[in-house]
C-alpha positions as CSV (number, residue, x, y, z in Angstrom):
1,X,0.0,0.0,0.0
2,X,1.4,3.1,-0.9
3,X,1.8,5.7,1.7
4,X,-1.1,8.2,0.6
5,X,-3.4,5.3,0.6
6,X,-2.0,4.2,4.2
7,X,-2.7,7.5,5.6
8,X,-6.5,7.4,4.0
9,X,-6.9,3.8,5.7
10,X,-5.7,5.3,9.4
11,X,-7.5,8.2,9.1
12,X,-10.8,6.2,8.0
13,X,-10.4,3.8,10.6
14,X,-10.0,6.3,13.1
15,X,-13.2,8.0,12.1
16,X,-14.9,4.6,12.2
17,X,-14.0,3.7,15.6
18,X,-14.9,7.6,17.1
19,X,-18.3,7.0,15.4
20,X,-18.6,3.7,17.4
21,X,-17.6,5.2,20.6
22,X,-20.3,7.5,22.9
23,X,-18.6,11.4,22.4
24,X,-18.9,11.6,26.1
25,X,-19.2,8.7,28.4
26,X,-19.9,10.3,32.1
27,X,-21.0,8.7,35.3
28,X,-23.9,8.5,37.5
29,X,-25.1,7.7,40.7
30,X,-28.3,6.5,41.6
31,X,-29.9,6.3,45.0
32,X,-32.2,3.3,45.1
33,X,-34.9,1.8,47.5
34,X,-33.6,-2.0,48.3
35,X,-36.5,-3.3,47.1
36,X,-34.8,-2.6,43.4
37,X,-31.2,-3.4,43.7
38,X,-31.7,-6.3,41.7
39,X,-33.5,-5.3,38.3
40,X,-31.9,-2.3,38.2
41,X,-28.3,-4.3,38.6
42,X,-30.1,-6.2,35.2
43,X,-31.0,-2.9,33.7
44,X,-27.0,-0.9,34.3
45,X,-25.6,-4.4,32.2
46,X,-27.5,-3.0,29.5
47,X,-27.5,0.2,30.0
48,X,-23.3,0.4,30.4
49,X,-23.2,-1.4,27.0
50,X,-25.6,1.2,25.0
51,X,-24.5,4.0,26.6
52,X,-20.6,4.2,27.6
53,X,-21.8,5.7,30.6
54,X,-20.8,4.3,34.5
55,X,-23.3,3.7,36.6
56,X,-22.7,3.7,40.5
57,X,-25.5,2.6,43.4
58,X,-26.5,3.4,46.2
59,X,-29.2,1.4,48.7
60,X,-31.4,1.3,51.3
61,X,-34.5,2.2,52.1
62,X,-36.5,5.0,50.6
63,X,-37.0,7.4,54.0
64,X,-33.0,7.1,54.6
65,X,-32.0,7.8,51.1
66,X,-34.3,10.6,51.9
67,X,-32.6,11.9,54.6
68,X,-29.1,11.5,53.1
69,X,-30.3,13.6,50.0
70,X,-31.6,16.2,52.1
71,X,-28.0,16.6,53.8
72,X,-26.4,16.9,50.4
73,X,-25.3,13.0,49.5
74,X,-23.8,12.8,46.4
75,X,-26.6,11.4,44.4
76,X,-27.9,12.2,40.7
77,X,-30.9,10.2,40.1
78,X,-33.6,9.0,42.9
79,X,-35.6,6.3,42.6
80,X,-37.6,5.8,45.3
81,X,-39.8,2.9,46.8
82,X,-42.7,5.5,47.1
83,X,-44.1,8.4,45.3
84,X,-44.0,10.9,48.2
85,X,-40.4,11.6,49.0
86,X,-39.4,12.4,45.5
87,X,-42.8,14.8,45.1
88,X,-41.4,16.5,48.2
89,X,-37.6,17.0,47.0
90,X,-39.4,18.4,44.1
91,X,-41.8,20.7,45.8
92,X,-38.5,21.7,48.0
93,X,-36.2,22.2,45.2
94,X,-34.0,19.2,45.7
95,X,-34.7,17.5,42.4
96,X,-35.4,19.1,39.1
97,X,-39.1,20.2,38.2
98,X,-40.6,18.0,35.1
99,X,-38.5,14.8,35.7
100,X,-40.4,12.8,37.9
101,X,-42.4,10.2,36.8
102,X,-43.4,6.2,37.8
103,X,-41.4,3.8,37.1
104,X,-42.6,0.4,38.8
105,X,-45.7,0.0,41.0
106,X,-45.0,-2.2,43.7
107,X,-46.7,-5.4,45.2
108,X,-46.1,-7.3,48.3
109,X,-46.5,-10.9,49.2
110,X,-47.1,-13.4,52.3
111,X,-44.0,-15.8,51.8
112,X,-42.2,-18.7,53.4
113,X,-39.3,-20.3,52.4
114,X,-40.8,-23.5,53.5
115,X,-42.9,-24.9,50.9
116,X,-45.6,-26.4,53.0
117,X,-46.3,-23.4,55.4
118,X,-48.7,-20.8,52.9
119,X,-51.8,-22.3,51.7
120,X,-53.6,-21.0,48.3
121,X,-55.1,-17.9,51.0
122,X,-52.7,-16.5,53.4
123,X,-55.4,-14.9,55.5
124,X,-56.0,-18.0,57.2
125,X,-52.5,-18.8,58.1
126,X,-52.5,-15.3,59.5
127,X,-55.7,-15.7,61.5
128,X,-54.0,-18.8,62.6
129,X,-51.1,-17.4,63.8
130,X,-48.7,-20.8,63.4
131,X,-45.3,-19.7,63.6
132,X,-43.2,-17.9,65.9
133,X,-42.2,-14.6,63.8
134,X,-43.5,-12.9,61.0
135,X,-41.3,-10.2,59.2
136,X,-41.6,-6.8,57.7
137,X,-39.9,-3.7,56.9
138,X,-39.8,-0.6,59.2
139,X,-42.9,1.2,57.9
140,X,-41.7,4.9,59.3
141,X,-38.9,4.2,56.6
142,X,-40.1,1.9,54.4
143,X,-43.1,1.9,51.7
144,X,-43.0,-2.0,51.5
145,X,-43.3,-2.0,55.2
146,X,-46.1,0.9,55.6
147,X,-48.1,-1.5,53.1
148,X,-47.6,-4.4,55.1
149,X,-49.1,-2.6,58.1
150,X,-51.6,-1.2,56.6
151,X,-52.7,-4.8,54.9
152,X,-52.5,-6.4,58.7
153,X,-54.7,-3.7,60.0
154,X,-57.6,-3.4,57.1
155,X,-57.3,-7.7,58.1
156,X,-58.1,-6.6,61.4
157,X,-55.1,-8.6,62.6
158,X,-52.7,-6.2,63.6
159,X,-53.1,-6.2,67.3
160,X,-53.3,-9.8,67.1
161,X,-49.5,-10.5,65.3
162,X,-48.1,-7.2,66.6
163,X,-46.5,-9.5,69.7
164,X,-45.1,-11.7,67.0
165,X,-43.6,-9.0,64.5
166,X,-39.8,-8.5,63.4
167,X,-38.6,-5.3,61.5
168,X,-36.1,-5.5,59.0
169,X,-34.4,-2.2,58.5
170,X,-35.4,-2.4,55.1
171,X,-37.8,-4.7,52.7
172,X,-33.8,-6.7,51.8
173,X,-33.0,-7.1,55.5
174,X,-36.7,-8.5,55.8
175,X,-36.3,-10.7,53.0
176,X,-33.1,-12.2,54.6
177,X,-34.7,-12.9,57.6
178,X,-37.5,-15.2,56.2
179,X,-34.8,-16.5,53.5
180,X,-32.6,-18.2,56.8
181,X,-35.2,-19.2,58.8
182,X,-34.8,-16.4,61.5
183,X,-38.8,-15.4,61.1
184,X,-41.1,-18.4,59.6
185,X,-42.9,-15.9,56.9
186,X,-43.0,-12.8,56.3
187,X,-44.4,-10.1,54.2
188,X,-41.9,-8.7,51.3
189,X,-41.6,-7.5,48.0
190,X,-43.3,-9.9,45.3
191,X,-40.3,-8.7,43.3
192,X,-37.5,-10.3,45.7
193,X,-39.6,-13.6,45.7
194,X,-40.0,-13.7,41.7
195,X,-36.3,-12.5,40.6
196,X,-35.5,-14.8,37.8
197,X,-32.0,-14.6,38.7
198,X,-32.4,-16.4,42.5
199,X,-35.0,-19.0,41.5
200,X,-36.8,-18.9,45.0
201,X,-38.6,-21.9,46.4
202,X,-40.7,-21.8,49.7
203,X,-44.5,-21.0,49.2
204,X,-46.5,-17.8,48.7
205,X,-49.4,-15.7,48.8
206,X,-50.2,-12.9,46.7
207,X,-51.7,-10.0,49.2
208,X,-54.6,-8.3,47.4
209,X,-54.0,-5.1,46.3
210,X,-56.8,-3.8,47.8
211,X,-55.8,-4.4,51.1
212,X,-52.8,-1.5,50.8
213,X,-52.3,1.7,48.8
214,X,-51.0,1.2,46.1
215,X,-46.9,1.4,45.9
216,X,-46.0,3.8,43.3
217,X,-42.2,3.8,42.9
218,X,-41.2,7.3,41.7
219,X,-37.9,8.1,39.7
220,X,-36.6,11.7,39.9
221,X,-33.7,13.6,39.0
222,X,-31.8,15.5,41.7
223,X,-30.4,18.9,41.4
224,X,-27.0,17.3,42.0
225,X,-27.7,15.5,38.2
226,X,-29.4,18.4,36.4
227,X,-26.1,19.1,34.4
228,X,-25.2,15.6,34.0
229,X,-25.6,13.7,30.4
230,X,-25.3,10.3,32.0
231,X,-28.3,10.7,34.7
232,X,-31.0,12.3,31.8
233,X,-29.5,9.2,29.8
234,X,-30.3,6.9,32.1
235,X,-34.0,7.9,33.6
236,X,-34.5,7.9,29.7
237,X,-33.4,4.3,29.8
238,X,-35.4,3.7,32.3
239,X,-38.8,4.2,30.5
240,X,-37.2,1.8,27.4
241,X,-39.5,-0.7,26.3
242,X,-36.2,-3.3,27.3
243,X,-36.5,-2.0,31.2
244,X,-40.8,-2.0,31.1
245,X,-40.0,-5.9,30.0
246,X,-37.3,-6.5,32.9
247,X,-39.7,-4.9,35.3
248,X,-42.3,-7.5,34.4
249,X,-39.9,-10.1,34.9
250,X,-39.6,-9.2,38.5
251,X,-43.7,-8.9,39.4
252,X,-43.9,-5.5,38.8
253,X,-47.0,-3.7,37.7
254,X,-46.5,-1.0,35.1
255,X,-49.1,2.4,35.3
């Protein structure tokens, strides 16, 4: 190859391999309730490979994130376990007006990792009362665990298991105690019990959903991420028709 024609072949390939390369891969970090650790691990494989951008996470449940963002934490994007907390970082000015929206609607479910223990209606296990502990999530900080309340007491059977409650700190703490057999059943996120990745056994039972508010999980930008391409990129992503189908993997409902 002559030396003209070299220099036309670097320079082509050069422009081929800026074209296939994102002009400005940045990084964001997401705050998110623990309830969505996992799909959203599922959805930053993807997203990482489409985008170029980084994705880092933070998690716990939605009233601490709350608090951390309110004493200036380092977070971009929200998504929360509730719609309430990211109306009022709007309202206050601590997330960006317009970029709010609902992501994942939430749903929680009776389960056991024993297979025999949860008949086909949980109601009567809880009138029951067999077992020695039943788990659920801190409901001053947790959505998951303000629905499981509220669920107990429209049963009329909150007085009744109140002796026999354990609180996780959040809806993945409560999940691990039922998962090792510390608390018999407990009531957690239908999403933790149907993540294809885990392949739970034990037995379940699907709380209606009139029995609890509903659990809209809200998705915000912070003020933190109003100037950052990566965080607008990814809530974008988030409202792809490839994360709507990983959401449904997982048992969530879609609004």
């Amino acid at each position: 190859m002559t030396a003209p024609g070299w220099k036309r072949w670097v320079t082509g390939f050069a422009l081929a391999l800026w074209a296939a390369t994102p002009a400005i891969a940045g990084e964001v970090t997401v705050a998110v309730a623990s309830n969505f650790l996992n799909p959203l691990k599922q959805m930053i494989q993807e997203f990482q490979q489409q985008s170029g951008h980084r994705v880092r996470t933070v998690s716990g449940s939605t009233g601490k994130l709350y608090v951390q963002i309110l004493h200036g934490a380092p977070f971009d994007v929200f998504l929360a376990g509730d719609s309430a907390r990211p109306r009022l970082l709007e309202k206050d000015g601590q997330a960006v007006a317009g970029t709010r929206f609902t992501y994942a609607r939430g749903k929680i479910v009776l389960w056991s990792a024993d297979p025999q223990r949860i008949g086909a209606d949980g109601k009567n296990l809880l009138r029951r009362r067999n077992f020695n502990h039943l788990a659920l999530a801190n409901p001053k900080t947790a959505p998951y665990g303000k629905a499981a309340v509220t669920a107990l007491q429209r049963l009329n059977l909150w007085e009744t298991l109140s002796p026999v409650i354990v609180q996780g700190e959040n809806i993945g703490q409560t999940f691990q105690f039922v998962a090792t057999g510390n608390a018999e059943v407990g009531l957690v996120a239908l999403s933790q019990v149907m993540d294809p990745r885990l392949n739970i056994k034990g037995s379940r039972w699907l709380v209606p959903e009139d029995l609890y508010d509903a659990i809209d999980q809200d998705a915000v930008l912070l003020t933190r991420g109003k100037s950052n391409p990566a965080a607008r990129a990814f809530l974008k992503f988030l409202q792809s028709g490839r994360a709507r189908n990983i959401l449904k993997s997982y048992g969530y409902g879609l609004k």
